[in-house]
N, C-alpha and C positions, 0 to 999 in steps of 0.2 A: 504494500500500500504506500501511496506516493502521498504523501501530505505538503502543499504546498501553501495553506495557509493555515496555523494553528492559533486559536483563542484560549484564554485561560484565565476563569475566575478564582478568584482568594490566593493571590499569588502570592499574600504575604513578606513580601520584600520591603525594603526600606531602603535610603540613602547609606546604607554601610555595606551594602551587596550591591558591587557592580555589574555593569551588565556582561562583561568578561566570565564573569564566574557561571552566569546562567544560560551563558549564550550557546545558539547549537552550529555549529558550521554550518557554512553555506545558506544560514538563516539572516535576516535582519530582527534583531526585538524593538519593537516598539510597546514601552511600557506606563504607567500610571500607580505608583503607590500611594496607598491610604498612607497618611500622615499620625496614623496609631495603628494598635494593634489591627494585625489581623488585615481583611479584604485582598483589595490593590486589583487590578487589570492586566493582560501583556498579550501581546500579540505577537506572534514569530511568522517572519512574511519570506517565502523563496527568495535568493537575492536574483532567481531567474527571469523577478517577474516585478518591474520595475513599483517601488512605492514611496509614501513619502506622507509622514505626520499632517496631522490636520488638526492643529490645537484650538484655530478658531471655532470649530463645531463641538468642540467641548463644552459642557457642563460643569462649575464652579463645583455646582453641590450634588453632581454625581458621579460615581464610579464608574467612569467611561471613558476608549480608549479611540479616538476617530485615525481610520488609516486608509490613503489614497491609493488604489490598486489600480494598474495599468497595464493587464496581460497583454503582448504582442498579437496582435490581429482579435482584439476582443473589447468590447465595450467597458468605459473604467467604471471602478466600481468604489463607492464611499461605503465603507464599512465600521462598525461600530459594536465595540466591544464592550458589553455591559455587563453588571453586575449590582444584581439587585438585594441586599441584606435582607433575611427574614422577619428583622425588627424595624425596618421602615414603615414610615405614617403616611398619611393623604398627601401631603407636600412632593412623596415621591414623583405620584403618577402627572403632577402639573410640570414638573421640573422635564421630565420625560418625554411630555407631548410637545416641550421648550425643544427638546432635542430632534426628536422625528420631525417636528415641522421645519427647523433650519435644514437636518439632512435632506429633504425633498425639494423642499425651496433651491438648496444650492445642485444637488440632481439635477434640476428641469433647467437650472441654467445653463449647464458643464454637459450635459447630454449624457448622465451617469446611471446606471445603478445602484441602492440601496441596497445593504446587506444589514442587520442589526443582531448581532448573536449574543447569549450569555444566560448568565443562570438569573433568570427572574425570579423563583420563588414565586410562580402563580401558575398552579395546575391547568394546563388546557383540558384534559380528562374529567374535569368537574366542570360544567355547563354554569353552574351556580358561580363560581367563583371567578373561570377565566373570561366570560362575556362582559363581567364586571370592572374588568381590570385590565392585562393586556394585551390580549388577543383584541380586544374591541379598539382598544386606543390605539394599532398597528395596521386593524383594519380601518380605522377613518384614513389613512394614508395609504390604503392600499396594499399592506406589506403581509406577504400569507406568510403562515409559516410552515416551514419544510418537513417538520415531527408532526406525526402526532398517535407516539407509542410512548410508553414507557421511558424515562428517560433516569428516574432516580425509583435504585426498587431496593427494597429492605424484605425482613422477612414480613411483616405485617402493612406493607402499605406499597401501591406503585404509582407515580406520579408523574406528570410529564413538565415539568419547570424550568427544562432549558432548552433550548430552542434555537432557529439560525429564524429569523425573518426578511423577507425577501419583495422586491418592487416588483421582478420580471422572475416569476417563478417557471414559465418555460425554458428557462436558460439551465435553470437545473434538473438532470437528466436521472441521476438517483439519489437517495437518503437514505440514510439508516442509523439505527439506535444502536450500539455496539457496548456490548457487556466488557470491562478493561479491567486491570490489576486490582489493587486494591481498595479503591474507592466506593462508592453505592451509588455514584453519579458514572452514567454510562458517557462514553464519546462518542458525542454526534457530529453526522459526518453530510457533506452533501458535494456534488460531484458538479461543477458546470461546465459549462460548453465554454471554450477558449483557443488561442491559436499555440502554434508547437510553443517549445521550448527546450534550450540548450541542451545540451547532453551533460551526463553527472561526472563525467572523468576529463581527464586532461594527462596531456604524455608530457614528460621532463627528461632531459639528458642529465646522468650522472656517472661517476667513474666508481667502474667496481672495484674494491677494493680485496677480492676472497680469496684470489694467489697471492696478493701483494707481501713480500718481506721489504724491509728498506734494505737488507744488507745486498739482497739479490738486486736491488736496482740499482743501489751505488756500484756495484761491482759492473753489470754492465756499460753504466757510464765512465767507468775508468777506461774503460775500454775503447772511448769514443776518441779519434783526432779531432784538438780543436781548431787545427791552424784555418779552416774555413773563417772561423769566427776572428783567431787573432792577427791573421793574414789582410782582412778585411780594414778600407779605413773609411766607409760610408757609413755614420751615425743607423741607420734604417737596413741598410743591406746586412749589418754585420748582425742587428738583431735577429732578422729574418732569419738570418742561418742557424744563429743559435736557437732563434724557437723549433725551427726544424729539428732540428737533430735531438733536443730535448723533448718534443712529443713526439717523436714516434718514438724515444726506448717507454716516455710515461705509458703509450699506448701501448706499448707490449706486457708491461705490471701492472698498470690499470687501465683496462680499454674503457671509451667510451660507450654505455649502456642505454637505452632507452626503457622508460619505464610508465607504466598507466597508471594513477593517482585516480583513486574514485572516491567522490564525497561520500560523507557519511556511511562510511566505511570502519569508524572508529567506535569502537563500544568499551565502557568501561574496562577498565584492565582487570581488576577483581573479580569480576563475574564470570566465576569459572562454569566449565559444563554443568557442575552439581547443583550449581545455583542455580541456574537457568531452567534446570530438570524442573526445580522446586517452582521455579516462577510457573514454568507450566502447569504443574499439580493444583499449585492454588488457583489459577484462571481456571482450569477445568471446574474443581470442586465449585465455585463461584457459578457459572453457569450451568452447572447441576442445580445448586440449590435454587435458581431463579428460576428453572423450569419444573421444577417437581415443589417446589414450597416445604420441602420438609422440615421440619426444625432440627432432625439430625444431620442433613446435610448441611445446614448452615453452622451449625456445632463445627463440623468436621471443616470447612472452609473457613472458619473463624482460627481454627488451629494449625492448619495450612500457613495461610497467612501470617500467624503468629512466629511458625516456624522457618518463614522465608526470610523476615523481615529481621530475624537473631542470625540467620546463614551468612546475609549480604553482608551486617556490621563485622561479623566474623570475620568473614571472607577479605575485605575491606583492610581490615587494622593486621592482618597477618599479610595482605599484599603490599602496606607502607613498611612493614617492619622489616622485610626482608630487602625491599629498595633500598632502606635506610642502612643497613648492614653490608647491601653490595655498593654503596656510593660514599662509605667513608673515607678520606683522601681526595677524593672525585668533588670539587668544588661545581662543575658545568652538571653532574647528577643528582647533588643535592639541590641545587635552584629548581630543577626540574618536580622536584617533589613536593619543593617550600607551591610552587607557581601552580600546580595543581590544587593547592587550596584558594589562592586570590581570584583563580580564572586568565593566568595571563599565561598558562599553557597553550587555552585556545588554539588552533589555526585559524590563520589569516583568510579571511572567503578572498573565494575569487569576486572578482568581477564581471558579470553578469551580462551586462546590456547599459547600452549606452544612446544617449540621443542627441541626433547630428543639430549644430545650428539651426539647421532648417528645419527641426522639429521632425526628422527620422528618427529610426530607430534601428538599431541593429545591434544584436548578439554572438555574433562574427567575431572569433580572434584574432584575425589579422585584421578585418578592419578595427576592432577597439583598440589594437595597438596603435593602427595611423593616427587613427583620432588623438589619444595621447601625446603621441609625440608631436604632430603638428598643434596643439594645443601648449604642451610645455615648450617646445623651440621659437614659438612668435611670442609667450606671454608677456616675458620682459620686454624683446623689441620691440614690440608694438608699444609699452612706455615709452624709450627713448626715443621711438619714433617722434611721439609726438610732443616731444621739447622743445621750447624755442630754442636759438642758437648762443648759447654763452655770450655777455657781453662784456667779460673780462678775461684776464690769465688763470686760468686753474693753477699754474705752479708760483702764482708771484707772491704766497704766502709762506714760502720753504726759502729758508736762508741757501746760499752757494755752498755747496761742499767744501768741507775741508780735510775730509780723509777720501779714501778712494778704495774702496772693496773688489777684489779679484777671486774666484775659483781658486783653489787647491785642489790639486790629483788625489783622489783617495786613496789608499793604501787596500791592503787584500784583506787585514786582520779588520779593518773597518766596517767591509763590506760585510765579512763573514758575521760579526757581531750583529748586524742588523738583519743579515737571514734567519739566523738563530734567533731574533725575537720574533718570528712573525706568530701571528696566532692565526692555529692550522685550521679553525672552522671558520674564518671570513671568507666569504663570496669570492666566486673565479672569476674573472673578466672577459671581456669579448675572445681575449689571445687564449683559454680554457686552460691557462698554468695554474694549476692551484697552489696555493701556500704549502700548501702541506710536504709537497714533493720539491718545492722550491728546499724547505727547512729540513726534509731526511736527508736531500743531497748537495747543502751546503758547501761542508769541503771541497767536493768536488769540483763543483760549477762556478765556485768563486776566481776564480782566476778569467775564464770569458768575459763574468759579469762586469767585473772590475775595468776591464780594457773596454767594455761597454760603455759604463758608465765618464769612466774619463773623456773616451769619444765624444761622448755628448757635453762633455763641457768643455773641453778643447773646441768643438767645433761651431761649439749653440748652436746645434741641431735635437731635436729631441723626435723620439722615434716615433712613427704613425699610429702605430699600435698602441702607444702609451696616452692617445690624446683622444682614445674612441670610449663613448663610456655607456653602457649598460645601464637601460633607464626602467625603474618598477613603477607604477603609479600605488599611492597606499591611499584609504580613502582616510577623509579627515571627520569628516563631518557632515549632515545631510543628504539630500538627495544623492544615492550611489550611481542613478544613471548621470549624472553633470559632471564633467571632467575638470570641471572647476573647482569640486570638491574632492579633489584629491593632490597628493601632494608627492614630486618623482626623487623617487631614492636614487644616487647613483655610482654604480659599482664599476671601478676601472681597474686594470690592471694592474695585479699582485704588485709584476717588479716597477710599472711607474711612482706606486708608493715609495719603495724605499729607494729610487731615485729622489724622490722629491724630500724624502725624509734626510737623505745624504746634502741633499740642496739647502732645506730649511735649516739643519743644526751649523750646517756655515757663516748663512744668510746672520740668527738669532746670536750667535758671537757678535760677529761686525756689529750686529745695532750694539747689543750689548757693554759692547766695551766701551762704545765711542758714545753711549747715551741717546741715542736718536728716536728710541719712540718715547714718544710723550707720557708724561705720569698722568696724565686726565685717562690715560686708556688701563683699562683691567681684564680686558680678553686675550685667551691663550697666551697667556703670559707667566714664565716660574712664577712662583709666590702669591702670583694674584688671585683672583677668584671674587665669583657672583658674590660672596661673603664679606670680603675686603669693599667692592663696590657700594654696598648696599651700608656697610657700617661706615665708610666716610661720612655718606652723607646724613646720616642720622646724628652723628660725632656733630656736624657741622650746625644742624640743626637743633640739636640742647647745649650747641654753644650757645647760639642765638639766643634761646629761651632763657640762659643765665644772665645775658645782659639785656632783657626787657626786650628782646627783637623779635620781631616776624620773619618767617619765608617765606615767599614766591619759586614754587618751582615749575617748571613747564618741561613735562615727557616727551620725548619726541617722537614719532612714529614713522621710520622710511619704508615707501613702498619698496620690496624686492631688491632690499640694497643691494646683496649680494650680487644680485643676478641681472641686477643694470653698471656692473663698472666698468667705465670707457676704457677699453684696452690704450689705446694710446694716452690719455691721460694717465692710465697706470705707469706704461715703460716709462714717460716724460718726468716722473714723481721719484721712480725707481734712481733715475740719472742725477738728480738733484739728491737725491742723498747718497751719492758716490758711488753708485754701480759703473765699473768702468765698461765698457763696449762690450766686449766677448760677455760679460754675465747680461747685460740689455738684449744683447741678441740671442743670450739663448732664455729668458723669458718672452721672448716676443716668438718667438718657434712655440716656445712651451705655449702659447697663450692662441698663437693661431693657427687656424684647419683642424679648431675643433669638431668632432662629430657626435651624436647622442644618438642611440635608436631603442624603441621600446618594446622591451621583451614582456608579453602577455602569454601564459596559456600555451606554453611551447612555440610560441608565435612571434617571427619579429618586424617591425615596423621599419620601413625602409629610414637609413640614413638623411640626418637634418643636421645640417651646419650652424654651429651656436656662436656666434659675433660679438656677446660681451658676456659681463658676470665672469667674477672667477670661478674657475672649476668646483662644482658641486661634487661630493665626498671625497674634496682631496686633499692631501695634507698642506700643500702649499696655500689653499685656496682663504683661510681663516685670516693667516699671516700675511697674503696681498691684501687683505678686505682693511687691513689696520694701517698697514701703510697708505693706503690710499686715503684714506680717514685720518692719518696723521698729522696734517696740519688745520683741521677744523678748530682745535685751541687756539690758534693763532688769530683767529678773525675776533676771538672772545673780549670785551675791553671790560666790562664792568660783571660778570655773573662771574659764578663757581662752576665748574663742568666736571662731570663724572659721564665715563663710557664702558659698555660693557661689549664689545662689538658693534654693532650697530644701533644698542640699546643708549641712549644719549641723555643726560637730562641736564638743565639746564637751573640753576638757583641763584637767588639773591636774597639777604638780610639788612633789614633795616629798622627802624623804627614807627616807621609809620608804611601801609602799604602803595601810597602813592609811590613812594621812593622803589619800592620793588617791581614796581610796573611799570616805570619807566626805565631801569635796569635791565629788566628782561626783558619789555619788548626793545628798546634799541638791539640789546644782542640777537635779539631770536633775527631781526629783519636783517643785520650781517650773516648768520646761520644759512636765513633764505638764498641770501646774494651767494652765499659759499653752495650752495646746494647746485644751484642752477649751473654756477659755472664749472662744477664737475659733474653734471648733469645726472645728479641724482634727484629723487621725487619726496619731497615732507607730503605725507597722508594727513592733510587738516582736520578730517574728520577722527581721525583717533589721538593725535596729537594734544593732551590735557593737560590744563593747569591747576594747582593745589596752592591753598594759603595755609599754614603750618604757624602755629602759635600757641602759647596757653590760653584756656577758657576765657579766663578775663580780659586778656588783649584780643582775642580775636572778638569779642562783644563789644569793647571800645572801638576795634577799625570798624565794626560793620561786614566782617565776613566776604565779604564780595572783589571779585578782582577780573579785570580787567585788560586782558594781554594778548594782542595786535600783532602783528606785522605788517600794517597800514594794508593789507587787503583780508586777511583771514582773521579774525575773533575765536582765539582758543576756548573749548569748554572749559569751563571748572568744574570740579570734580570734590565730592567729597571722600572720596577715597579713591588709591590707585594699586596695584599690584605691579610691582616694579622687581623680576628677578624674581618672582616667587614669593615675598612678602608684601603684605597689605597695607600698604601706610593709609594713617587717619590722619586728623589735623594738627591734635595734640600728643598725637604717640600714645595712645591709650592702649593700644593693640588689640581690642576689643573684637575689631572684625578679623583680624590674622587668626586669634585661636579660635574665633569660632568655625576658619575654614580649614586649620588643621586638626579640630576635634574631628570635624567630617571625615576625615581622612585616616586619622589614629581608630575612631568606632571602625571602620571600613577594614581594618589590618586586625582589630580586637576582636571581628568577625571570622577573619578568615584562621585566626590562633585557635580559636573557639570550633572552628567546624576538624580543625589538622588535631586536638589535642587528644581525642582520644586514638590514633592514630598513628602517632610522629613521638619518637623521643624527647627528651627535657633540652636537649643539644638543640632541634631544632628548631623547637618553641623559642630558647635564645634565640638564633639566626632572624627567626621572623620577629621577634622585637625589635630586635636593633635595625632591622630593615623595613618591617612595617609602622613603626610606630618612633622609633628611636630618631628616626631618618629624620623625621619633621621636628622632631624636638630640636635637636641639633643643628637643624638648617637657619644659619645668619642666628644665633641663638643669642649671640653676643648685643646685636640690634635691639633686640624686645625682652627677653627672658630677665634682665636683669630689672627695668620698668618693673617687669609684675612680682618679684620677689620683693622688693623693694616698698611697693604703693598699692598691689592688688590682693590683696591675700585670698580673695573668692580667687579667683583667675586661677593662683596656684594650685588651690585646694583641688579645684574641677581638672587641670590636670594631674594633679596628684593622684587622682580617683581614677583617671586612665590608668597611671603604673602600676596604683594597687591590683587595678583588673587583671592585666598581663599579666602580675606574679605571682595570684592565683591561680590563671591558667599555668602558667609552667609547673606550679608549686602543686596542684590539687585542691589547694585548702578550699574553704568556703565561707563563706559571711559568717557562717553561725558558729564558725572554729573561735572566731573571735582570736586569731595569732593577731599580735601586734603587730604592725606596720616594718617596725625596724627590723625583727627578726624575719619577716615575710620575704620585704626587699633583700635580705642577706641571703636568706634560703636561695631566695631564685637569682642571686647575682646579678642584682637590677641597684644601679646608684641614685639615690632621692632625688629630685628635682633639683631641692637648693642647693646639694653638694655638685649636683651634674653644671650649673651654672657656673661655680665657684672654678668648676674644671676646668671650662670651657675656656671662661674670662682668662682665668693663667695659663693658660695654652697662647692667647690672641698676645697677652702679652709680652710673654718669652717670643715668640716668633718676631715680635715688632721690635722690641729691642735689641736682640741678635741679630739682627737684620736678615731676618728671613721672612718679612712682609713686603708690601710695596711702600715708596719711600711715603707717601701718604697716609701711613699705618706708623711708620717708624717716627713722624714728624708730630706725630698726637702725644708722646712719652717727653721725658728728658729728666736727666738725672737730678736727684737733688743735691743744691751749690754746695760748696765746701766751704766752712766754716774761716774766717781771714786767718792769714796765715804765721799772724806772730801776737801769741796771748798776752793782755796786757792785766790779765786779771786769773784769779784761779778757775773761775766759771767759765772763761773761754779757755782757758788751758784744758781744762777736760772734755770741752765740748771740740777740740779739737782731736785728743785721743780718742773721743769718743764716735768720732766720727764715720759713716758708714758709704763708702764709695756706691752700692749698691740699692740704696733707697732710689724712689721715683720722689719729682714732684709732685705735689696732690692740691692741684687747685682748688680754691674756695667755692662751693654749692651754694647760689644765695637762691636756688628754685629748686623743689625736689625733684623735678625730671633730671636737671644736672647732675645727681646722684645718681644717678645708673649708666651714667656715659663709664664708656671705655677709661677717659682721662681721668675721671674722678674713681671710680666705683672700682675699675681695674689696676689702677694705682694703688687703693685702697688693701686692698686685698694683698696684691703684690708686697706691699710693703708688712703684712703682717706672718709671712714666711721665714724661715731660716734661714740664717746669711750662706747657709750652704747651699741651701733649695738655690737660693738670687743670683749664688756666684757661679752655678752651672755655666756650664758651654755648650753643650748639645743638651737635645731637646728628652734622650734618653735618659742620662746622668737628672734632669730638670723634674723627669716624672718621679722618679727613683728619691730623689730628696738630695741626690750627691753630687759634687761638685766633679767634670771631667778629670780623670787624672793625668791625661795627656799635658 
């Protein structure tokens, strides 16, 4: 039986189950939870058969799920998933015929179908009751219904209460009531008339691996001459030879296979034969006793039942135990078993069907490849197309060089270190070398690769093969047939990585030494991090709040930075900061005669030439995206700037917010002028502004602000999510933890479904990962505020950890263990102490200078005492003196108190001068001082 659309009353779900967890391959869910115990709605729709939410035809005050179906060659159908409680009043059935009359209404406009299914709780088998109620109120709209047998049978009652209702009941061809597992509510089922649809499998090449030894394949490639490869001095020909001769010995160890992949083909791993036996026994017994009524058959299916429902737990905690026992060591097997309880084992659906511009449609995998790729190779250009033309120098904000950057030949022990990292499960590239066999026969191959590689930078050429890149679409959001809602992954060639990887740790020296990127930037950067970003500016803003001041910040939003940067403007930027010729021209090789083409479905999408943006999934492509961005400070004359790649924001402090609004729109309108003439796109519509103050100053300015660029007026915002945290106005954090509670219940859920199941080892791993993660993220920013001023805020998550270590621990509420000894048992650290950790972490790093110098420039030691006693009180306050202490500036507001400089200080300085006087960050945890 082929189910392509299923409904499902009392789904009982909440915001802590995501849809990962419940979701079925090859399915879409479209869902509705009751917002307390119990009920909720979902609907699981083929992803064969194009659909898409309809929230406007919902109901406020009913449990109902509206979903737009659109089978290929078939009339669309508005379908409506209800659910009607047993303890509903008269209000229901008005609220209801609110619903049917919009559905028909928008029907007759869209030329649609009605479908209305679910469990009403109103017998059509009783004349008396369902003429009453609604069958009558489905039939003023016309909508019959497709049952009318039994649909809920017990021993002592049958009833027909749920039901599919219908506009255009010729359309459906059969129904039926169908007796199922273990429920008393049968599955009803109804069959309509519709055009084909796709097929359920799809073919993929992969390389078998069942002879393969490595020792047997290095041994044959010692065997191989390479003078083809080292004889050769064409950057492209010398590769070619070498991928030759490298896949055919790979194809002789691991040939290429082709393979049939068929959906829903996957069934629970635990459910063994025996269990399955059992599922059968209880259906049978079940529909015995529905047909005979006996009260001993139902005895005997009640015990069935019973006895299935003990097999599958069984079966279940003995199929995790023994995973768990063969994946110890095995870090990529144990994720695999944690991610069976979150639901992010999942597979990926395919993709389906897709609709052309012109409102086609097609389920074609070559053509939903074209489509793809002709959709992602024009999305950026078609931006830059339509830019006016620069009316200034994009490079006349970058000072003239004064050092001058050149290539180094790599050496062979270079190369070989960076085969030996590769990690053997990433993606193979169009060239079909996979990591894997690149890392078994490292030694061997490193001596071709090596003369390769220097080729290419001897000659700034870089090879064809290394510029062609394998493009996935993944869907993001929404309608799955819109190619607009999906977003392309893209996989290039194993060895152009660690070309580029060879290329970048050269490149990252040269700035390095000589200082050339700028401290406003915190992407891909040692030391830096979204964490470092995110606490600058917060640092900068309860400065503010210490001296009576306001902020004005303004978020920036770039359309498709990435994937609009002018390749010449890049090379031109590249030369201004000292790349000498030969490294210019082999980024301009590197950069142009890119190709992309889209593999779907075994399926690939003819070759599209990509004209800007730097390369997508590639190492180099992060570290061109900064440089090019690198002199955006430059234009800045009155704000603060913080950047985290493309993420950019923009602040000013003052005392009154006029002053801020004219600070930041003058600079936002230089920002514009810097955009245009590197011909990148500010998004105004997402681009927000925030005023940041304490309660009482922002009541005095009046809350409102006002920030221009003499054509676009920025929103204001009362809150922003900037890198993952939620800023408010006054830093209350109010809205952050309520949206990482959502997210910690969401992991507390998934602990809770793994614990009878998963070892105490595990349960760990998923705390620190489901729950720990969010604690610990930028924790330094907020977590110190609510220790400090919110003690509800703590408490609420305090009540999170206690949950966790419970779950690891077994205990329960009514054990009544203390907290301290709880959190001990289960190896979980308090909140206030995990803070205390975190803070002297931020600041050992900043003060060994292992942060960014904007991190290191928030500390500074306290002065030393003058340096000739004229008194006995300065004589010992000079012996007494501690090189090691921080300054601890004066709190005249208590948000000042939880800053890094005050609060981290604070702390800092009540440690042992051994703890202080560490050197590494080892010796620092430990309590000891380096002994080196």
């Amino acid at each position: 039986m082929r189910i392509h659309v299923l409904g499902l009353n009392e789904t009982r779900l909440s915001d802590t189950i995501p849809d990962s967890f419940v979701g079925i391959d090859s399915y879409t869910l479209y869902r509705r939870d009751r917002d307390r115990q119990g009920g909720g709605v979902g609907v699981y729709v083929k992803q064969t058969i194009p659909s898409q939410r309809r929230c406007e035809l919902e109901q406020d005050d009913l449990e109902v799920c509206c979903i737009e179906i659109k089978p290929e060659k078939a009339r669309k159908t508005l379908l409506a998933c209800v659910y009607r409680p047993p303890t509903s009043g008269p209000d229901w059935r008005n609220s209801a015929e609110s619903l049917v009359h919009k559905l028909s209404q928008t029907a007759e406009k869209e030329n649609a179908d009605v479908a209305i299914m679910g469990d009403f709780n109103s017998d059509l088998l009783n004349s008396t009751q369902a003429m009453s109620s609604v069958e009558f109120l489905m039939g003023l709209y016309q909508l019959d219904p497709v049952i009318r047998e039994p649909t809920r049978i017990t021993e002592i009652t049958e009833s027909c209460i749920d039901n599919i209702f219908v506009s255009n009941p010729d359309r459906y061809k059969s129904s039926a009531s169908v007796a199922w597992g273990p429920s008393d509510h049968n599955l009803i089922l109804t069959c309509a008339k519709a055009g084909g649809e796709a097929g359920g499998s799809r073919r993929c090449e992969y390389r078998s691996y069942k002879q393969y030894t490595q020792q047997s394949f290095i041994d044959s490639l010692k065997s191989v001459r390479w003078d083809t490869v080292l004889d050769c001095f064409d950057v492209t020909d010398t590769w070619n030879a070498f991928k030759d001769v490298f896949l055919s010995v790979a194809d002789e160890h691991a040939p290429l296979r082709m393979k049939t992949v068929r959906e829903n083909s996957h069934t629970a791993p635990w459910l063994t034969d025996r269990a399955k036996n059992m599922m059968g026994r209880r259906d049978a017994a079940r529909r015995k006793a529905i047909k005979t009524k006996d009260v001993k058959d139902w005895e005997i299916y009640r015990s069935l039942r019973n006895q299935t429902t003990s097999m599958i737990r069984k079966e279940k905690k003995t199929h995790f135990a023994e995973a768990v026992s063969e994946a110890k060591g095995d870090q990529s097997l144990m994720w695999k078993i944690i991610n069976a309880f979150t639901g992010k084992s999942k597979s990926k659906s395919q993709v389906q069907n897709l609709v052309r511009p012109d409102n086609t449609s097609t389920s074609n995998p070559s053509e939903m490849a074209q489509e793809f790729n002709d959709y992602f190779s024009t999305c950026a250009s078609k931006l830059t197309d339509g830019m006016t033309a620069p009316q200034g120098n994009p490079l006349r904000h970058i000072p003239e060089p004064t050092r001058t950057f050149s290539f180094e030949s790599v050496d062979e022990s270079t190369v070989l270190n960076e085969l030996q990292r590769l990690k053997t499960k990433k993606a193979t590239g169009l060239d079909k070398i996979p990591s894997k066999l690149l890392k078994d026969s490292a030694p061997v191959i490193v001596k071709p690769l090596t003369h390769i590689f220097n080729l290419s930078l001897a000659t700034g050429q870089v090879p064809t093969d290394w510029k062609e890149a394998q493009i996935s679409p993944i869907h993001k959001s929404g309608n799955r047939a819109n190619v607009a809602n999906y977003r392309p992954v893209s996989v290039l060639s194993v060895m152009s990585k660690v070309m580029e990887k060879l290329v970048g740790n050269q490149v990252t020296r040269f700035l390095t030494r000589h200082d050339l990127l700028t401290t406003h930037q915190s992407g891909f950067r040692r030391h830096h991090s979204t964490a470092t970003a995110v606490q600058k500016i917060v640092e900068d803003i309860k400065s503010a709040f210490n001296c009576s001041k306001v902020t004005v910040a303004l978020f920036l939003d770039l359309r498709k930075a990435f994937d609009t940067v002018n390749h010449d403007i890049l090379l031109g930027k590249l030369k201004k900061l000292g790349f000498d010729n030969d490294v210019t021209n082999w980024f301009e090789s590197y950069l142009a005669d890119r190709f992309q083409t889209t593999h779907l479905q075994g399926q690939y999408s003819s070759k599209s030439r990509v004209n800007c943006g730097v390369p997508q999934g590639s190492v180099l492509g992060p570290l061109l995206f900064c440089l090019y961005v690198n002199d955006l400070p430059n234009v800045i004359r009155n704000c603060s700037i913080q950047m985290y790649a493309d993420d950019t924001v923009l602040y000013f402090s003052a005392s009154t917010v006029k002053d801020c609004e004219e600070a930041v729109s003058s600079d936002v309108r230089r920002v514009v002028d810097w955009l245009n003439e590197n011909k990148l796109l500010l998004h105004p519509d997402k681009t927000k502004s925030m005023l940041f103050g304490l309660p009482q100053k922002l009541r005095y300015a009046g809350g409102t602000v006002n920030i221009t660029d003499g054509v676009n007026v920025y929103e204001q915002v009362s809150s922003f999510t900037y890198l993952g945290i939620t800023l408010d106005p006054s830093l209350r954090w109010m809205a952050h933890v309520a949206k990482i509670t959502a997210k910690i219940l969401g992991g507390l859920g998934a602990m809770g479904r793994a614990r009878a199941f998963v070892s105490t080892d595990i349960l760990q791993t998923m705390y620190q990962t489901l729950l720990l993660s969010h604690l610990d993220y930028c924790a330094t920013a907020w977590l110190p505020s609510l220790v400090l001023s919110n003690k509800t805020l703590v408490l609420q998550l305090g009540r999170l950890i206690n949950r966790a270590a419970r779950l690891i621990t077994g205990h329960l509420l009514k054990d009544h263990v203390p907290v301290e000894v709880l959190l001990a048992e289960a190896g979980l650290e308090p909140l206030t102490k995990r803070v205390e950790t975190i803070s002297l972490a931020t600041v050992f790093k900043a003060v060994r200078g292992k942060a960014p110098v904007y991190m290191t420039d928030l500390f500074r030691w306290k002065s030393p005492p003058m340096l000739r006693a004229r008194t006995r009180t300065e004589a010992k306050l000079i012996r007494d003196y501690d090189p090691h202490l921080l300054h601890c500036p004066s709190a005249r507001v208590a948000s000042y108190r939880s800053s890094m400089q005050h609060y981290g200080a604070q702390l800092w300085n009540t440690l042992p001068l051994k703890q202080r006087a560490a050197v590494t960050y080892k010796d620092f945890k430990n309590g000891n001082p380096s002994k080196n």
